[in-house]
C-alpha positions in Angstrom: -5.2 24.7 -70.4 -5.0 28.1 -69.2 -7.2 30.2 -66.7 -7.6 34.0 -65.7 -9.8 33.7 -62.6 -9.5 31.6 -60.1 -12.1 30.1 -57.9 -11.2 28.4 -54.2 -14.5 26.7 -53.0 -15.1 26.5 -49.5 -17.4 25.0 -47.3 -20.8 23.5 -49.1 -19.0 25.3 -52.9 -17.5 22.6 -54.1 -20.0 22.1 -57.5 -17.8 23.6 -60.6 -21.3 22.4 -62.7 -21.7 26.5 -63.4 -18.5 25.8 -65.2 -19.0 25.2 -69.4 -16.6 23.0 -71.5 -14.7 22.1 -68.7 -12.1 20.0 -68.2 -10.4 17.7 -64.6 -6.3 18.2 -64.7 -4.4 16.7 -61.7 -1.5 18.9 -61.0 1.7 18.3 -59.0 3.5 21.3 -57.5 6.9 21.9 -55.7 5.0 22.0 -52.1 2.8 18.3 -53.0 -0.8 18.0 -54.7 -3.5 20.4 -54.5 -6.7 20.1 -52.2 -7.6 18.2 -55.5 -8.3 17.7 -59.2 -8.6 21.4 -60.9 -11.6 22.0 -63.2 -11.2 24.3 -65.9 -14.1 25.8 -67.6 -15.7 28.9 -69.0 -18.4 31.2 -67.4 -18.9 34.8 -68.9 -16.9 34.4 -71.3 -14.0 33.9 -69.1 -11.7 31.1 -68.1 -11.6 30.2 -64.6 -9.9 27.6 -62.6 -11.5 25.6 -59.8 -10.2 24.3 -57.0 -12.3 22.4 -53.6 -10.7 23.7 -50.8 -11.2 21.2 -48.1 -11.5 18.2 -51.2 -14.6 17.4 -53.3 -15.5 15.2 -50.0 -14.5 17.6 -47.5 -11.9 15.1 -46.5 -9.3 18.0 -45.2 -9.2 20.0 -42.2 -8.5 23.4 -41.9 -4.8 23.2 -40.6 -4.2 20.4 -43.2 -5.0 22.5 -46.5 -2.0 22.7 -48.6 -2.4 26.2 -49.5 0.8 26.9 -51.2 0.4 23.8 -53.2 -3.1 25.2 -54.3 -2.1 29.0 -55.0 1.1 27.6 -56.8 -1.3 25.4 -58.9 -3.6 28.4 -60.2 -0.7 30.5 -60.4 0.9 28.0 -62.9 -2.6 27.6 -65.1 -2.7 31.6 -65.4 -4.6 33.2 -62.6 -4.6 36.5 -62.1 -7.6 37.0 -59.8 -8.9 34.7 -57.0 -12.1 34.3 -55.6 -12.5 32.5 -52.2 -15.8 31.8 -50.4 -15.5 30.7 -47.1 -17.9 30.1 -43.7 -17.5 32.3 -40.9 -19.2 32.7 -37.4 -20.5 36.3 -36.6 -18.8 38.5 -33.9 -21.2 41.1 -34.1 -25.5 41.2 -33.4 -25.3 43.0 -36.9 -23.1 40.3 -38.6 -26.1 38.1 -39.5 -26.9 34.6 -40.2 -27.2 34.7 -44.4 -25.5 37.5 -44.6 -22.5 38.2 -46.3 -19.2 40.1 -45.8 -16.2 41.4 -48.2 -13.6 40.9 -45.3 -11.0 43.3 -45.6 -8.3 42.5 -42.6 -7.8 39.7 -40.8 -5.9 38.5 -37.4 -4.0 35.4 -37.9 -4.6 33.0 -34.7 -3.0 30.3 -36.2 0.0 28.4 -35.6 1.1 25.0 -37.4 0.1 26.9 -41.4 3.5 27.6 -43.4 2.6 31.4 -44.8 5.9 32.1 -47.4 6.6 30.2 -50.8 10.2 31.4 -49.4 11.5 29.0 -46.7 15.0 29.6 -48.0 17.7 30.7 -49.1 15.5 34.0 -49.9 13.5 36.0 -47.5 9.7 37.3 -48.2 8.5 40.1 -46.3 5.5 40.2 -47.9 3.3 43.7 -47.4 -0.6 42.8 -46.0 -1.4 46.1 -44.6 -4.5 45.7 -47.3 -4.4 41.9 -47.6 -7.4 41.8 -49.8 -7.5 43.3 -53.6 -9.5 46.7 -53.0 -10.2 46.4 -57.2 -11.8 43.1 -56.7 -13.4 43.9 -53.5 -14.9 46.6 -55.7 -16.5 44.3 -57.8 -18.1 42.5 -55.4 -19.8 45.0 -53.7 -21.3 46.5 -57.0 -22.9 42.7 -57.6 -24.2 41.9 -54.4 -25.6 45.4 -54.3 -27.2 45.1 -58.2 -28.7 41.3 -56.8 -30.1 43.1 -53.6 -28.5 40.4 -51.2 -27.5 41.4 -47.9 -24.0 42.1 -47.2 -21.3 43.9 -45.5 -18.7 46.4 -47.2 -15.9 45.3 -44.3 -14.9 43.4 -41.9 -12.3 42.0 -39.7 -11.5 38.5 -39.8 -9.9 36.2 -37.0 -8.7 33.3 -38.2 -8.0 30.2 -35.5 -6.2 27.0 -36.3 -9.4 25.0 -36.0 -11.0 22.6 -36.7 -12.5 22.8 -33.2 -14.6 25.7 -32.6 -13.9 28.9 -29.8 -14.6 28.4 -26.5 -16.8 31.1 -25.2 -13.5 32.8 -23.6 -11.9 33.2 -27.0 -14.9 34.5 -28.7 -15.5 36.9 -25.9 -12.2 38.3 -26.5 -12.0 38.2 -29.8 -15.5 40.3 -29.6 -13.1 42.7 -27.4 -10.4 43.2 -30.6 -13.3 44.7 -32.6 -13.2 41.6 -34.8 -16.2 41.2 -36.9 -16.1 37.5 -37.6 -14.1 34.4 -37.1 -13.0 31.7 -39.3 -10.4 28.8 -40.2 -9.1 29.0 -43.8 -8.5 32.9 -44.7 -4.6 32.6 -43.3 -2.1 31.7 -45.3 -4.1 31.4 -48.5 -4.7 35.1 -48.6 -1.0 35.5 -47.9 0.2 33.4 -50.3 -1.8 35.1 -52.8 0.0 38.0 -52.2 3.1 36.8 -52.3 2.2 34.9 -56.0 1.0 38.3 -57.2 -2.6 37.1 -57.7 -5.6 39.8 -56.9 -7.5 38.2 -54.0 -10.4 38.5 -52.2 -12.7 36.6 -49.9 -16.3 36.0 -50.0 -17.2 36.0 -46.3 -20.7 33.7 -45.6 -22.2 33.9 -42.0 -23.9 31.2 -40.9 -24.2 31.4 -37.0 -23.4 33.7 -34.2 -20.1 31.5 -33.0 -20.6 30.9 -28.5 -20.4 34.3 -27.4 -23.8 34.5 -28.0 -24.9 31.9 -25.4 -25.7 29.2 -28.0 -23.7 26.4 -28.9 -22.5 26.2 -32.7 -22.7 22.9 -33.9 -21.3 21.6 -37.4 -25.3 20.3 -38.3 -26.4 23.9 -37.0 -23.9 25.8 -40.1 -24.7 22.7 -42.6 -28.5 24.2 -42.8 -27.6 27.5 -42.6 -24.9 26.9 -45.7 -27.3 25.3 -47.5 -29.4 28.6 -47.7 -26.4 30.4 -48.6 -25.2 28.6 -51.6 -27.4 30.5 -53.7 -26.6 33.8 -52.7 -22.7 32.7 -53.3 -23.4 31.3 -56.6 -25.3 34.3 -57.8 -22.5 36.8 -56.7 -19.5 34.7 -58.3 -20.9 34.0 -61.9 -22.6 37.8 -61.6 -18.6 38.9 -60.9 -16.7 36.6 -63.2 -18.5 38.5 -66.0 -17.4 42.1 -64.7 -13.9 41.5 -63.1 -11.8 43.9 -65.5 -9.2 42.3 -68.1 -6.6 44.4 -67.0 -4.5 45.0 -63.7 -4.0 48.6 -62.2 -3.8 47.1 -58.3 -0.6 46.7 -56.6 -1.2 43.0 -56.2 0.7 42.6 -59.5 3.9 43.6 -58.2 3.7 42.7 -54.5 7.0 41.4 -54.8 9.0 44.5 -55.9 10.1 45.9 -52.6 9.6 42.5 -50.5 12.7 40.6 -51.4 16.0 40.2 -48.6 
């Protein structure tokens, strides 16, 4: 089985049934298993390759997610592009609950996440000055724009080890950085990416205001609000599977030239 797109489901996206003809494969990588069984499918005409991020039972916490396992896995099937929704928690009055945002940088506050396929005897310096794929980024916007759904060209992503949420002090500051939202499974997957060569970008849901707003966030509180959101997510990733192009002119494709030691 083979697969051009990829498709790492996040919070409340773990449902490949838009998929057609597909098929379960349990894979085994050099890093351990994948978050879980891969479903392979069509939609659009297109293959694509699904994996649950956190487990089809949300079983795995954010600092726990075998990313390199998972990005090895698609990489091995085929993928080429990546499409990652996630659930963040707004920074910004503007940033609103349902809305959605094409992240394009991010902050990395974690620290216990392995970010390099390379741990030895090679060295990666892998180049994320644009960490996300401005072709597929592209894409995006032109769907959510051509559904109508509300949405946000940028943004900058903080993304803390978890799974506890900020402290009021730590959104508050991150508010000072000029972040836009905040988040716990961007970093390393995007980074990874990179360093397999695979066009990736993230799919950004808001669904509260995180504490700096003077309102607790609460895991019930983000359930509803994700729940309203799956449809705009759904929407935007079968509209863009259809129109992501065939062929590669980004530099994600060769992110590996001038990173070697």
């Amino acid at each position: 089985m083979r697969a051009e797109i990829g498709i790492i489901g996040g919070t409340g996206v773990y449902d490949p049934r838009f998929l057609e003809n597909s098929e379960e494969i349990k894979m085994h990588t050099p890093y351990g298993a994948p978050s879980d069984c891969v479903t392979i499918g069509e939609l659009k005409g297109r293959n694509v390759a699904f994996i649950p991020r956190h487990s089809k039972k949300h079983t795995i916490r954010p600092t726990d997610v075998n990313s390199r396992a998972n990005i090895y896995a698609l990489k091995e099937l085929g993928v080429q592009w990546i499409l990652a929704p996630t659930t963040v928690g707004s920074l910004k009055e503007e940033y609103k609950p349902g809305d959605v945002v094409f992240v394009d940088q991010f902050i990395d506050r974690t620290t216990r996440r392995e970010q390099s396929f390379y741990t030895g005897p090679k060295v990666c310096h892998i180049s994320v000055a644009e960490p996300m794929c401005p072709e597929l980024r592209k894409v995006l916007m032109d769907v959510a724009e051509k559904l109508n759904i509300k949405h946000h060209k940028t943004g900058t992503y903080v993304c803390i080890e978890g799974p506890r949420f900020s402290t009021k002090a730590e959104s508050k500051m991150f508010r000072s950085w000029g972040a836009d939202v905040v988040g716990m499974t961007l970093v390393p997957e995007c980074v990874l990416a990179r360093e397999a060569e695979i066009c990736y970008a993230s799919i950004s849901s808001v669904t509260d205001y995180d504490v700096w707003k003077d309102h607790p966030v609460s895991a019930e509180e983000i359930g509803k609000t994700m729940q309203k959101n799956i449809g705009n997510l759904r929407k935007i990733i079968i509209e863009v599977v259809g129109k992501i192009p065939k062929n590669r002119t980004c530099e994600c494709k060769s992110a590996l030239k001038s990173a070697m030691v």
